[in-house]
N, C-alpha and C positions, 0 to 999 in steps of 0.2 A: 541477402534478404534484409529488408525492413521488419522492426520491432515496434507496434504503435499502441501506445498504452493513454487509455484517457480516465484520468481523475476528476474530482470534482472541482478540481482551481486547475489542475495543469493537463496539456496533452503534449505525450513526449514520443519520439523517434529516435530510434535506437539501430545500429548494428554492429557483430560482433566481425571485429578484425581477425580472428584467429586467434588473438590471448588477451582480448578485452573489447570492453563497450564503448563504441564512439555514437554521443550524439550528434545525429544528423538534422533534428527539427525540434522545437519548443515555441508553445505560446499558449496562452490561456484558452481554458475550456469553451470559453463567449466564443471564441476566433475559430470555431471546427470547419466552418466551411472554407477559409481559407487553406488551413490543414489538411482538406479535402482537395484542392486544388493541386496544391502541393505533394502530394499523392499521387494524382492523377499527371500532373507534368513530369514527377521522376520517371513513372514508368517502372517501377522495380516493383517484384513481390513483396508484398507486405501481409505478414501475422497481425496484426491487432485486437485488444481487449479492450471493452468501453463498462464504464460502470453509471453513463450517462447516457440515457436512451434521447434526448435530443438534438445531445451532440451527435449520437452514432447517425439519427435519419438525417441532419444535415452534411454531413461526411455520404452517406449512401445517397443521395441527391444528387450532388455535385459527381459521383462514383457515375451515377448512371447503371451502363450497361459493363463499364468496364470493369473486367474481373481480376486484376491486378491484385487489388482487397481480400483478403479474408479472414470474416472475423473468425472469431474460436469460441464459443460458447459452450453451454455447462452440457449440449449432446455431446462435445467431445472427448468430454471427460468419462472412460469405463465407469459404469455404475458401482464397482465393485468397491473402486476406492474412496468412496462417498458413505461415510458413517452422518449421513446430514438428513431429517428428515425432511426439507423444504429443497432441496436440489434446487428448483429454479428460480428459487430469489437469492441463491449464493451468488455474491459476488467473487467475477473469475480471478478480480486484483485479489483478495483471501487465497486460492485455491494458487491461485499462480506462483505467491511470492510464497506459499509454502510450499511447490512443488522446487523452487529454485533453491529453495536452503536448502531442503532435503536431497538434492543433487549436489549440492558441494557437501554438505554434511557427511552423506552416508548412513547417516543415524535419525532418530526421530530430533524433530525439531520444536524449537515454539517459536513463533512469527512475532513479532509486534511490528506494526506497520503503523509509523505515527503522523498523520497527514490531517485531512481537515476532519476525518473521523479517525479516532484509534482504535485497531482491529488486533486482538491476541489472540491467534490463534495456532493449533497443534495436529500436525501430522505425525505419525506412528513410524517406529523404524522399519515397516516395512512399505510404508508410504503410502498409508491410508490415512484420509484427510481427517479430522476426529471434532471438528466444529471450533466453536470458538467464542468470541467477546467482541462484539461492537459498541464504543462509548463516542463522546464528544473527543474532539482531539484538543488540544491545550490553547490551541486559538477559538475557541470556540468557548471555551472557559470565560476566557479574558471577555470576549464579544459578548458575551451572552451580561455578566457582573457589569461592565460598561454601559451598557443600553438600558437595564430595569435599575441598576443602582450608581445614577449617575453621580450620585453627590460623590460616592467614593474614590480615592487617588487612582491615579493608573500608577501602575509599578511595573517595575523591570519584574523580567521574568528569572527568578531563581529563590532557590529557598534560604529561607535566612539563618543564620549559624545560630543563634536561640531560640528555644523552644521555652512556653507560647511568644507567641508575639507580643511586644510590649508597648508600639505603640500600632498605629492603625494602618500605616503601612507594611507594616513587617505582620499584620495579622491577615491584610490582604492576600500578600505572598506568601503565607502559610495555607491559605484558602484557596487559592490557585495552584500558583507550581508545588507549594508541598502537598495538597490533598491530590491533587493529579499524579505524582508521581507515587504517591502513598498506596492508590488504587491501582496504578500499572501494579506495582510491587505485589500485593494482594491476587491480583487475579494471577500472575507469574506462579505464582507459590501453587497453588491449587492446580495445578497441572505436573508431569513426569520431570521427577530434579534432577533426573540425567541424561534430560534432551538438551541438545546446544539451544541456545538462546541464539536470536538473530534480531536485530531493531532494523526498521528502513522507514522511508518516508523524511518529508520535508521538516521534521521535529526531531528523526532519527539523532541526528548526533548529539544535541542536546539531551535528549531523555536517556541515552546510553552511559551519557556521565555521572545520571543522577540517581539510577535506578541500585539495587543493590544487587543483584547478581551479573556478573562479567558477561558482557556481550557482542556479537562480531557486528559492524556497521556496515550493510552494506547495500548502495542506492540501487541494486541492478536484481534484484532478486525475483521480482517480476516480469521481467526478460529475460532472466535464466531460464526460470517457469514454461514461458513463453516459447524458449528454446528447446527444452527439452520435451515438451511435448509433439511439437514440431517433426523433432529428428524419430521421436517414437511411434508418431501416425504416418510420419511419411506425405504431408499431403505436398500441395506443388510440383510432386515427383511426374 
């Protein structure tokens, strides 16, 4: 079976060999109907989650009548394990990648998923989903100081060994990657200090070296999700 996960820069394909994840397709979110195509020429079951409603109708276009596809949205998930007032504007990449920790954990988890938005969020050791934090993700920091305050340097991304900054680059990058990681750290704290920590996303390993409590890095924790939901409903059977 195919794993099809779409973010908001990337759509990726995914299956699991028996003792890991091979990908089998990538290409930018723009390119869905290609993805779509692509889909439809392998011919294999495919799970997929979209947190992009106009890549999902250009993928179901190109899908037609074929039911190859299926996505998994927030009906599939028991009501029960949802402590979220807004259920249908949860995003399933949130609920996914902390159903996958919480499948290798065993224990209550805290998510950080660092991507073109950073999502920290907390499911319970008994794997109830418990809401979360959506901020800008770290590129989006950068993007954002770039475009309304051009006169300023562009800097490398990491924080600098003294505090404050002394001159205008090193005050940038205290402005950036240190107030960004300052704020993962912060909202980390204010949740259960004896759930595992998990970081994922395309900023994952980066922010995992800078943040202050130990954390497991791991890209696939939203097709674990994926997976394990999967094997629990049973659908395609």
């Amino acid at each position: 079976m195919n794993y099809l996960d779409i973010g908001n820069t990337t759509i990726k394909i995914k299956t699991w060999s028996g003792n890991s994840w091979q990908e089998t397709y990538r290409t930018e979110t723009a390119n869905a109907r290609e993805a779509g195509e692509w889909i439809r020429r392998m011919e294999k079951q495919t799970a997929g989650i979209s947190v992009v409603p106009d890549a999902t109708k250009a993928i179901n276009e190109v899908m037609g009548d074929n039911e190859v596809l299926k996505w998994l949205t927030i009906d599939d998930i028991p009501p029960k394990t949802l402590d979220y007032e807004t259920p249908a504007s949860l995003g399933m990449d949130r609920f996914m990648a902390c159903l996958g920790a919480r499948s290798l954990a065993g224990k209550a988890v805290i998510v950080v998923d660092a991507g073109t938005a950073c999502t920290i969020d907390y499911m319970d050791d008994t794997g109830n989903y418990r809401g979360g934090v959506i901020m800008p993700g770290i590129s989006l920091w950068e993007k954002s100081l770039q475009q309304y305050a051009p006169a300023l340097p562009k800097v490398v991304r990491d924080i600098p060994m003294k505090w404050p900054g002394k001159n205008t680059e090193d005050s940038v990058r205290w402005g950036l990657s240190g107030a960004f990681v300052s704020a993962v750290d912060g909202l980390i704290r204010r949740y259960d200090n004896l759930a595992d920590l998990y970081v994922t996303g395309g900023d994952g390993d980066w922010l995992a070296k800078r943040i202050e409590r130990s954390a497991k890095v791991n890209s696939n924790l939203i097709f674990y999700g994926m997976k394990k939901l999967i094997e629990t409903r049973l659908w395609f059977s």
